[in-house]
Every structure is written in C-alpha cells, then in structure tokens.
C-alpha positions as CSV (number, residue, x, y, z in Angstrom):
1,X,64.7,10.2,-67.5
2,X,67.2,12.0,-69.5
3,X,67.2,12.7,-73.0
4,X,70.3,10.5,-73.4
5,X,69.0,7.8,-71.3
6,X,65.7,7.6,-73.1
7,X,68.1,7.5,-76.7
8,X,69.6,4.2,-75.0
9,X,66.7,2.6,-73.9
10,X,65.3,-0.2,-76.0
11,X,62.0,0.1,-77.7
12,X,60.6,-2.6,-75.7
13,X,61.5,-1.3,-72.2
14,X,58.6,1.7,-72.8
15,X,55.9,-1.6,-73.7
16,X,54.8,-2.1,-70.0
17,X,51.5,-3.7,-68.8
18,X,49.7,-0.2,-69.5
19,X,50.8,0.3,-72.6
20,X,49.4,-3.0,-73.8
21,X,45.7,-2.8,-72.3
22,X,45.8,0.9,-73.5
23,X,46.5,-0.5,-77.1
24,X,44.1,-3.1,-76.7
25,X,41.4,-0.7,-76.0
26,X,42.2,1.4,-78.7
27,X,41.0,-1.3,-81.2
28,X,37.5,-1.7,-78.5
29,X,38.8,-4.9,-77.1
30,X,39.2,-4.1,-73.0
31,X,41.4,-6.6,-71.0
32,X,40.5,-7.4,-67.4
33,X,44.0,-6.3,-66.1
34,X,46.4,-9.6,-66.4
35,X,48.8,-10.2,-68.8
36,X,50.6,-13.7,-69.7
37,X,54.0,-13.1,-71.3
38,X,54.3,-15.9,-74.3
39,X,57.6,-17.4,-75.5
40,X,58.7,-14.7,-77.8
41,X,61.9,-13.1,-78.6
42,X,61.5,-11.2,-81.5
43,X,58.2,-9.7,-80.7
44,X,56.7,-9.2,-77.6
45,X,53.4,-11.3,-77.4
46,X,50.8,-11.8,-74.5
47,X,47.8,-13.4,-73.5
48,X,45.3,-11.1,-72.5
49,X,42.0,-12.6,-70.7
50,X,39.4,-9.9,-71.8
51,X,36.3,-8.6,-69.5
52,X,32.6,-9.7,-70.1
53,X,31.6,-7.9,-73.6
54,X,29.8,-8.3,-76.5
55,X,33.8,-9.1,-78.3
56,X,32.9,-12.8,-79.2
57,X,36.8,-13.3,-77.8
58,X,37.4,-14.4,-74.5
59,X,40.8,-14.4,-74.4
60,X,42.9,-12.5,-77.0
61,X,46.7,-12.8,-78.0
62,X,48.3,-9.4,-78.9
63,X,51.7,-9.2,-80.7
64,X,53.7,-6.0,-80.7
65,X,55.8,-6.2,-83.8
66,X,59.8,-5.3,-83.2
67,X,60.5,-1.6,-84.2
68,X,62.7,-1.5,-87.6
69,X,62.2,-5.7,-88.4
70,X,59.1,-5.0,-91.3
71,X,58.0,-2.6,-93.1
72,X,54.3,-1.9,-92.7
73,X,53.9,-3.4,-96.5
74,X,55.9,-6.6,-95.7
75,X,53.6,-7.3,-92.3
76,X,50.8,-6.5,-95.0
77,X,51.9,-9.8,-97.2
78,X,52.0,-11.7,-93.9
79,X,48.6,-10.8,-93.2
80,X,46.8,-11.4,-96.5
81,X,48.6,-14.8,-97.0
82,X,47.2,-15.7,-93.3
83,X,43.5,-14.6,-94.4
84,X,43.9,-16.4,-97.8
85,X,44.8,-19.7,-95.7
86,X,42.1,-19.2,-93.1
87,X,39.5,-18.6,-96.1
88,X,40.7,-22.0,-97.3
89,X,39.7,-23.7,-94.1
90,X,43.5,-24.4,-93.2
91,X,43.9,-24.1,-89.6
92,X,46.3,-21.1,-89.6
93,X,45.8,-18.7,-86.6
94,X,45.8,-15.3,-88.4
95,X,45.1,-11.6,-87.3
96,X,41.7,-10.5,-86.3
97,X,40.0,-7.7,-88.6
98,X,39.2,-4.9,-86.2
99,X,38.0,-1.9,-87.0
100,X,38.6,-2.5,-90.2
101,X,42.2,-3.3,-90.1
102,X,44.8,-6.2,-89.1
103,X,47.7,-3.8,-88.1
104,X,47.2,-1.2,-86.1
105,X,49.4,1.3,-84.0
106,X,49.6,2.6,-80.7
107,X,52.6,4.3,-78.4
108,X,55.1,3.7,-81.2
109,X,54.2,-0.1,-82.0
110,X,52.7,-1.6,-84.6
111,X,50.4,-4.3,-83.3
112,X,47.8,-7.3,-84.2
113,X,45.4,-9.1,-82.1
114,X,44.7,-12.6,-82.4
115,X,42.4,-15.2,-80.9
116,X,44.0,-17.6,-78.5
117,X,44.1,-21.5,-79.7
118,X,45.5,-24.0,-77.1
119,X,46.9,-26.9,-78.1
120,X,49.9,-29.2,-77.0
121,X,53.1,-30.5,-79.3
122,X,52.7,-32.6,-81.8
123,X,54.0,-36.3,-80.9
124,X,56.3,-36.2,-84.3
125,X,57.4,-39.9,-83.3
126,X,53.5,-40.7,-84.4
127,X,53.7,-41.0,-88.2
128,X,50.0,-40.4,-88.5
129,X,50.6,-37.4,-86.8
130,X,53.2,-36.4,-89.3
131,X,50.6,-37.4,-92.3
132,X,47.8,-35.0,-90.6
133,X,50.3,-32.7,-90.8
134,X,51.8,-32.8,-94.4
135,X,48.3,-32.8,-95.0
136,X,47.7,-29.4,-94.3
137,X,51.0,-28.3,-95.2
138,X,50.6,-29.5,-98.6
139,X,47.5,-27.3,-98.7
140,X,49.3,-24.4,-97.0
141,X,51.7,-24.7,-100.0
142,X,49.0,-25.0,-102.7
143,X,47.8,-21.2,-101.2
144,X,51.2,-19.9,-101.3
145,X,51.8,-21.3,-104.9
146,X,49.0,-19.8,-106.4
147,X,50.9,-16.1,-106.2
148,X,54.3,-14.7,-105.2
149,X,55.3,-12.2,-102.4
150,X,56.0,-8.9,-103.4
151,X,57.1,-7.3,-100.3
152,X,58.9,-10.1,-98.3
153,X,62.2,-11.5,-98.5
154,X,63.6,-14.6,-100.2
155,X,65.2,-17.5,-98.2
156,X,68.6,-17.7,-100.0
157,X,72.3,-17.8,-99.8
158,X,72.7,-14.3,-99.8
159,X,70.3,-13.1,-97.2
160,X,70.6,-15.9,-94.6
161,X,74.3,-16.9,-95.3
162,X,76.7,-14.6,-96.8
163,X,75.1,-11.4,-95.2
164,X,75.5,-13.1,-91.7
165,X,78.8,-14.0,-91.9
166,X,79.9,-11.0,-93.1
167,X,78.0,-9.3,-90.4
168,X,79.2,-11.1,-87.4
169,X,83.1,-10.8,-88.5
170,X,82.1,-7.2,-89.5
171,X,81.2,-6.5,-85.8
172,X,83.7,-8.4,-84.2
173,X,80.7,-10.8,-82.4
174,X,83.5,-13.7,-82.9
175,X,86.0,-14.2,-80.1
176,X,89.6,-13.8,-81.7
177,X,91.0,-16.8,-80.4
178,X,88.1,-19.0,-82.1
179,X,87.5,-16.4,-85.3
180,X,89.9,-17.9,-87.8
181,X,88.8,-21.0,-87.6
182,X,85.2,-20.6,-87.3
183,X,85.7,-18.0,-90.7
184,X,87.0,-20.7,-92.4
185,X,84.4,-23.3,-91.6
186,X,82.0,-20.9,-92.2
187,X,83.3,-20.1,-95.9
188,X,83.9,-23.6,-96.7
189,X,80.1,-24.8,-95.4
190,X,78.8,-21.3,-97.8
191,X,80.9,-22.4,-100.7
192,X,79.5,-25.8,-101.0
193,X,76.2,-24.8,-100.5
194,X,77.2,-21.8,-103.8
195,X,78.0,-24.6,-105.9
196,X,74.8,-26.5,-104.9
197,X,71.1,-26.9,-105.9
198,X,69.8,-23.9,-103.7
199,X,71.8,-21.7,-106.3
200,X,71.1,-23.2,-109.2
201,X,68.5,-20.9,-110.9
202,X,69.4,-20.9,-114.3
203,X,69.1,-24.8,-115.0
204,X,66.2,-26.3,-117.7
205,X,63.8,-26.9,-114.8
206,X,64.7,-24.4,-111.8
207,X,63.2,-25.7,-108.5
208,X,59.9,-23.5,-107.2
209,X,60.0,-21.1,-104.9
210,X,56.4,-20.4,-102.8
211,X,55.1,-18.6,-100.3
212,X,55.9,-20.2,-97.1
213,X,55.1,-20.5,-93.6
214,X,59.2,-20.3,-93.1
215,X,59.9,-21.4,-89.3
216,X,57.8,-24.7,-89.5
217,X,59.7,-26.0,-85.9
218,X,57.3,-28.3,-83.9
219,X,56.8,-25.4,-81.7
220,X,54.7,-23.6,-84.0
221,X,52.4,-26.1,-84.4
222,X,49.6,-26.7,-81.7
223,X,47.6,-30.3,-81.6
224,X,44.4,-30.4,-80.5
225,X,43.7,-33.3,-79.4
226,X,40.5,-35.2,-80.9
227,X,38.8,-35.4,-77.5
228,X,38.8,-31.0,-77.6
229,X,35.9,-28.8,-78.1
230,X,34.4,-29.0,-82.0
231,X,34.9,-25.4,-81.8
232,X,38.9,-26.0,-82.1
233,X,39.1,-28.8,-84.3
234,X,40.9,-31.8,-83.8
235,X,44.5,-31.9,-85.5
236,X,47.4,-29.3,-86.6
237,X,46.6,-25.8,-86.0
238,X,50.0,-23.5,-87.3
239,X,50.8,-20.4,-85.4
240,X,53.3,-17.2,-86.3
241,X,53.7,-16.5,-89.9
242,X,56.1,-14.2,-88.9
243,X,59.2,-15.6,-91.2
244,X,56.7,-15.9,-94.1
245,X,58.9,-15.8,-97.0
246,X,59.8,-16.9,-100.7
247,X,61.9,-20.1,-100.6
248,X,61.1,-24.3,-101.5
249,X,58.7,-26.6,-100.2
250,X,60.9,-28.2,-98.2
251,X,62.1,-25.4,-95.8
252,X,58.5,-26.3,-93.7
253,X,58.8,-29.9,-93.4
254,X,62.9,-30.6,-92.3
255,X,62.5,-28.6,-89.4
256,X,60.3,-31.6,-88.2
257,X,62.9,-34.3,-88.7
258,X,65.0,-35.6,-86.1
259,X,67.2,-38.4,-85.0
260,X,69.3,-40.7,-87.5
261,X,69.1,-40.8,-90.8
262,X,66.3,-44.1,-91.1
263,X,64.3,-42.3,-88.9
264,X,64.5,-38.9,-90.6
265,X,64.0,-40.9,-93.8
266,X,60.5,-42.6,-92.3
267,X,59.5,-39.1,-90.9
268,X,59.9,-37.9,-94.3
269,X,57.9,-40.3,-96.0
270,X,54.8,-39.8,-93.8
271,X,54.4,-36.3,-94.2
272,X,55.0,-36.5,-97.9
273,X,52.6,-38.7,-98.0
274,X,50.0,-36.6,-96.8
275,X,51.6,-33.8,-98.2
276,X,51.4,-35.2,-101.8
277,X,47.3,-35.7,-101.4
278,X,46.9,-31.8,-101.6
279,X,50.2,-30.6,-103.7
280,X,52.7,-32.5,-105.6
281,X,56.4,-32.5,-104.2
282,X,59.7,-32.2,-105.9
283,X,61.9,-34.7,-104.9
284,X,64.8,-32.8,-106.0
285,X,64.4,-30.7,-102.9
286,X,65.4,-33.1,-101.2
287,X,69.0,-32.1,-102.0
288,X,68.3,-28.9,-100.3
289,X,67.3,-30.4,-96.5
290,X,71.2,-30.1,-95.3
291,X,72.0,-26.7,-97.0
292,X,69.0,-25.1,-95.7
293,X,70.0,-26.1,-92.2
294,X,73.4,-25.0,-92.5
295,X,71.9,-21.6,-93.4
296,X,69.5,-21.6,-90.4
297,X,72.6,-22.4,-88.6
298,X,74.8,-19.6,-89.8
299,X,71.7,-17.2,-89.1
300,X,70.7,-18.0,-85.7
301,X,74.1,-17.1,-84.4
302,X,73.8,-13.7,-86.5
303,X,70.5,-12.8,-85.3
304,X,70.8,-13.4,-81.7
305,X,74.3,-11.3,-81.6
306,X,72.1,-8.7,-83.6
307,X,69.4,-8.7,-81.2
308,X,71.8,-8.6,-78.2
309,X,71.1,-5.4,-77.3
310,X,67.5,-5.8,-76.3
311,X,67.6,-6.9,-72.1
312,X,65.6,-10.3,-72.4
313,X,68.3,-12.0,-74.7
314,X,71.2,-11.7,-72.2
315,X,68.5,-13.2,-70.0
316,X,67.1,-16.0,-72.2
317,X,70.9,-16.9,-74.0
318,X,73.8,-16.1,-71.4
319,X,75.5,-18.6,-73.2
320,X,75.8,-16.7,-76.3
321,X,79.0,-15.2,-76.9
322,X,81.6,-17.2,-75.4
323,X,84.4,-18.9,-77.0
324,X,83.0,-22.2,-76.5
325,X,79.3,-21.3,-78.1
326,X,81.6,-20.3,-80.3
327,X,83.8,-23.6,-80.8
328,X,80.7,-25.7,-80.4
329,X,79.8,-23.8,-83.7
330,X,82.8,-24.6,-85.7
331,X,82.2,-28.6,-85.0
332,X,78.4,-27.9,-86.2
333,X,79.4,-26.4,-89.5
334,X,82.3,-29.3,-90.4
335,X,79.4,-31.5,-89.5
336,X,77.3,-29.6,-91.8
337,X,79.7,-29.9,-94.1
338,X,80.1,-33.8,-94.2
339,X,76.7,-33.9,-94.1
340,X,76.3,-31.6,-97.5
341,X,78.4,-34.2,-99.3
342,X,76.2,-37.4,-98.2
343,X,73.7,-38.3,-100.5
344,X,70.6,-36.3,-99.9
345,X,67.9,-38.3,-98.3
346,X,65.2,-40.8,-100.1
347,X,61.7,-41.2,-100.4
C-alpha cells in the first residue's frame, strides 16, 4: 500500500482481528481466537471469549477508543467517575484495572477492557421497572454531584446546537434544494431554546449541572432478570459512559420516555419516584425535557455527517444524506418547536 493510500485510509480499517488479540495480550489477557463485533459506531467494541487462565474473566469486552474524539485526560474523567460509581455499589460496568492502568495503548489505539455483563432491555412499559431504575439513577447522580468534571465537556447550547448547525451548513452536508428551509427551522428551534431555561445561568437560583451518564437510551441499560446468577444481580446494570459529561439531571431520564404525553407524564413519575429516594430532583428541569431533545436532534444529524467518512456509517445509515432525511428533519424541528412552547410536563 502506498503512502497516499495509507494517508486515506481510516484509522479503523488497520484494527483487524489481529490487532485486537495482540492488544489484548499486551495487557496479559489472551483470547481464544473469536471475536464478536458489538453495536458500536463510534468506537469499535468486541466480545472476546478468553482461553482457560488464571484471568478470573471468561469473557472480556474491549473497546478501542476513536482516534482524535478524547483526549487521554478527558477518557481519564470517564474512568474515575465509573470506579467512583462501582465503589458505591451502583451497577455501572466500568474499565478493568490491568496492570495497573484502565487505558492502555497498542498499534495506535487507545483501549480498555471490560468484563462482559448480559442482560436484556428493560420493559420501560413496567413502571416498577422504571422505579428500579430512577433508583439507581438517583444514586448515579448523587456520585456525580459530589464533584465537577474538569476535563470533559458541557451539554449546552453552544456545543450541541449552535456548533452543529454552523458545521453542517459550513460543509455543505445540507442538500440545496432543502437547505433554506431546514436553516431556518434550525435557527428558530436554537433561538427558543437561547431564550429558555437551559441558558439561563445568571438567575437567583441557577439549575445544577452534574456529572452525568449522558446517553441514558434504553439501550444502555441491561436487565437482569431476577431469576439470573447472584453473581450478576438482579435489576439495572448501565453500560458506556462514553458521553459522560456536565449537564442537568434530567438529560438521563427523558431519553426513557415515550409515547403521548399521559404516558410520558406516568413514566416520569415512576422513575422520579425512585429517583427521589437517593437524590432530590428539581422540578424545574422539567422545562428542559423538549429543549434537550431538540439539541440531541440537531447533533445526531451533525455527528453522523461528521463521521461519514469512516466505511461502517455508509453501511449502517444509507439513508443519511438525502433530501428527504433531510425534509423529514425540517418537520422534526417545527415539531420541536411547538412542542418547546407547550407547557413542560408535570409530576
């Protein structure tokens, strides 16, 4: 291969099956040759049965950070707060220390190893479920609240909203014939949310911001059923703190709301209710449910055109791109929109 090929080669092409036992064996953990692929697009991420040793693990999970995303200090943060939840007894599945490190680096990549969990989704329609779960979360959020992140970004207007728009039209990842109008949508959803309580800092009593778990979809959350090993432990266990950042409490629980608004309104009342036994909750951040998913919105459609280049996401999203994802987006934000200037939900 040719200088100028390798220059245009992604990082990730180079991470073949190899490359990741080699890796594995540089931190004295030896794989018995397969490899599982996991559902991951910003990192690469497999499940790696090991051979018959002394390890204690017997089956490992190793996840090859993406070149350029975090700095080594800022996977550091993610780290500590995963070792200061598991040394609270929250199921959180965190980094194993190996030789005396949780990051470590091989053929370019920075890499951790973790033990494997199973686990199913979480039936969300269960609000008993949901309570187990704002259980924990409320003690996830009493961790992060005891200290800040230093290295690690903030969940705000600036990072997730205004920074992607400007991006996208900046790189021309918006089809003309669909760009004016989804610019305009885009400004008027960003605008509201400017004038709003995410931005409103300099008030008598600002709203928190904590450490946070920061993509808290249902497929980050594994159930074990109560019928599993002891060894697992029945209930919640929370996977990939790889979005751990600075925001409000309420970025981890409206990603598990769905359907109309009674039902989102009785999902919501469940898990604050266990949420509330471990760590009080603002009720003003309620306000912030719609704006932060108008944000998520806004950045999803940044980071995948971002991440374009890398061979799996043409793959994975073919969909991406077109005039009508595109259009499809406009409708979402003018929903967004109306949605902004409803009255915030109630519990």
């Amino acid at each position: 291969m040719t200088a100028t090929q390798l220059s245009q080669q992604h990082p990730y092409e180079r991470l073949g099956p190899d490359m990741v036992l080699d890796a594995l064996a540089s931190v004295g953990l030896f794989g018995d040759g397969r490899l599982l692929g996991l559902s991951s697009y910003e990192n690469r991420v497999y499940q790696i049965p090991l051979e018959e040793a002394a390890s204690g693990h017997g089956v490992v999970v190793a996840k090859f950070y993406r070149p350029g995303r975090w700095s080594e200090a800022q996977i550091a943060e993610e780290h500590s707060f995963s070792q200061e939840l598991m040394a609270a007894e929250i199921p959180v599945i965190g980094p194993l220390v190996l030789q005396g490190a949780t990051l470590h680096h091989f053929g370019g990549f920075a890499f951790s190893v973790s033990p494997r969990r199973g686990g199913r989704p979480p039936e969300l329609e269960d609000f008993e479920v949901l309570e187990w779960i704002g259980r924990f979360l409320g003690r996830i959020h009493s961790v992060g609240a005891a200290r800040p992140f230093v290295e690690r970004p903030a969940l705000d207007l600036k990072s997730f909203g205004t920074e992607s728009h400007d991006w996208l039209l900046r790189h021309d990842k918006v089809p003309l014939d669909v760009q004016s109008a989804w610019d305009h949508a885009c400004r008027e959803a960003l605008e509201l949310i400017a004038k709003g309580p995410l931005c409103m800092v300099h008030e008598d009593r600002p709203l928190r911001r904590i450490r946070l778990h920061g993509d808290c979809h249902p497929g980050n959350i594994l159930w074990t059923p109560a019928d599993a090993p002891a060894s697992a432990g029945p209930g919640p266990h929370f996977v990939d703190l790889d979005d751990a950042r600075t925001g409000p409490a309420v970025q981890d629980l409206w990603m598990l709301l769905s359907g109309e608004r009674g039902q989102r309104t009785q999902q919501l009342s469940a898990l604050i209710e266990g949420y509330e036994q471990f760590h009080n909750f603002d009720r003003r951040e309620l306000a912030l449910i719609e704006p932060l998913r108008t944000l998520r919105l806004v950045h999803y459609s940044a980071w995948l055109a971002r991440r374009f280049d890398d061979p799996i996401f043409p793959i994975n999203f073919p969909w991406f791109g077109s005039s009508d994802y595109w259009k499809g987006q406009v409708q979402m934000l003018q929903d967004q929109c109306e949605a902004m200037r409803e009255e915030p939900l109630y519990v």
